[in-house]
N, C-alpha and C positions, 0 to 999 in steps of 0.2 A: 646969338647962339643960345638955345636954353641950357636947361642946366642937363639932360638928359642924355642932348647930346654932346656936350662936353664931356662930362663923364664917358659916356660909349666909346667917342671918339679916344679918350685918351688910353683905354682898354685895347682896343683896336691896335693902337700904336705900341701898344706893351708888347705884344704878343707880335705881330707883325717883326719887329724892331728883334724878338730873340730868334726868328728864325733860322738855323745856322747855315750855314756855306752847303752846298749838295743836297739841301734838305726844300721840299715846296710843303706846304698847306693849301688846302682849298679854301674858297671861301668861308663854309657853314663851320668847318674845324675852328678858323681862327676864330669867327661868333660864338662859338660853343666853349674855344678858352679862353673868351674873356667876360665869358658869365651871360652873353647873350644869344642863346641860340635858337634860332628862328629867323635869325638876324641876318642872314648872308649874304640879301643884297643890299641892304646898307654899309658893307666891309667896306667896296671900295670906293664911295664918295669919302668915309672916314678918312685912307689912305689917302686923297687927294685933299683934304684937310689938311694934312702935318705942317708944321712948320718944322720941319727936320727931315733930311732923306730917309726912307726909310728904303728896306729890301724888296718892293712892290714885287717885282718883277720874278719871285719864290712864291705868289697867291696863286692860286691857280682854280679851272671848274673844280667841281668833285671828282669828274671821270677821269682826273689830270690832262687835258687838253689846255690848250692856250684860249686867253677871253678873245684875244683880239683876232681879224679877218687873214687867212691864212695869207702872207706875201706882202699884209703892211708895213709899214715903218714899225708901228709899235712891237708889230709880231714878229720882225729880223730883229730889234732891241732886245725884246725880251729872251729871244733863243739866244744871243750872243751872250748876254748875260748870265744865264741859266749854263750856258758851256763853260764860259769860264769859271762856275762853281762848280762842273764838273757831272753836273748834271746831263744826261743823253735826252734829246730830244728826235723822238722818231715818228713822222708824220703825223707832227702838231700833238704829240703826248709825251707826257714828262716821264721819264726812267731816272729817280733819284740813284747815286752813288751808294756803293759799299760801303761801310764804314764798323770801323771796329766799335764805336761809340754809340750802337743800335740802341735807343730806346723804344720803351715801349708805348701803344700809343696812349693810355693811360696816362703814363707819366708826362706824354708832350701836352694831354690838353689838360690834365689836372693836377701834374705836380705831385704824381701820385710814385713813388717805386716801389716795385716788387719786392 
C-alpha cells in the first residue's frame, strides 16, 4: 500500500466512521471532508479497506439513491440498515430523519459552526 493511500484510506475511515445514526453522505461529501475532493470514486474501495466496520451502508450517490442494483442482496441490506437508522427510503432515494441536532453542512464537511 503506498503511503498515499494509507493516508487517504485512513481519512476516508475518519469521516465515514463519524457519520451519525439517520444521517447519509455521498460519496464526493465524504472525499471533500477528508481533504480529498475529486476523490469520490475512490471512497469506496477505501471503505472496503478497513479493517474495522465501519457505517458503509450511510455513503450514498450524490442524488441520494442507493449504489447498488435495485432488488440485490446488497440493496435489501442496505435499506434494512438505513431503516433501522430511521432513515426513509423511497424508491431507491434516501429521505434522512428530523433531528433536533441539524447541522449545518459546513460544519459536517469542515468542522466549521456558525
Amino acid at each position: 500500500m503506498s503511503k498515499f493511500q494509507n493516508k487517504f484510506d485512513q481519512k476516508i475511515w475518519s469521516v465515514v466512521s463519524q457519520i451519525k445514526a439517520g444521517r447519509v453522505m455521498a460519496y464526493g461529501e465524504v472525499a471533500r471532508a477528508a481533504g480529498y475532493p475529486r476523490h469520490a470514486r475512490m471512497v469506496s474501495k477505501a471503505m472496503s479497506r478497513s479493517p474495522d466496520i465501519l457505517p458503509w451502508y450511510r455513503v450514498v450517490r450524490s442524488n441520494r439513491t442507493l449504489a447498488f442494483d435495485e432488488g440485490s442482496d446488497y440493496y435489501k441490506n442496505q435499506v434494512k440498515l438505513l431503516e433501522a437508522d430511521g432513515v426513509i427510503v423511497s424508491e431507491g432515494k434516501v429521505i434522512p430523519m428530523e433531528s433536533d441536532e441539524d447541522t449545518s453542512l459546513d460544519e459536517l464537511l469542515w468542522s466549521v459552526q456558525e
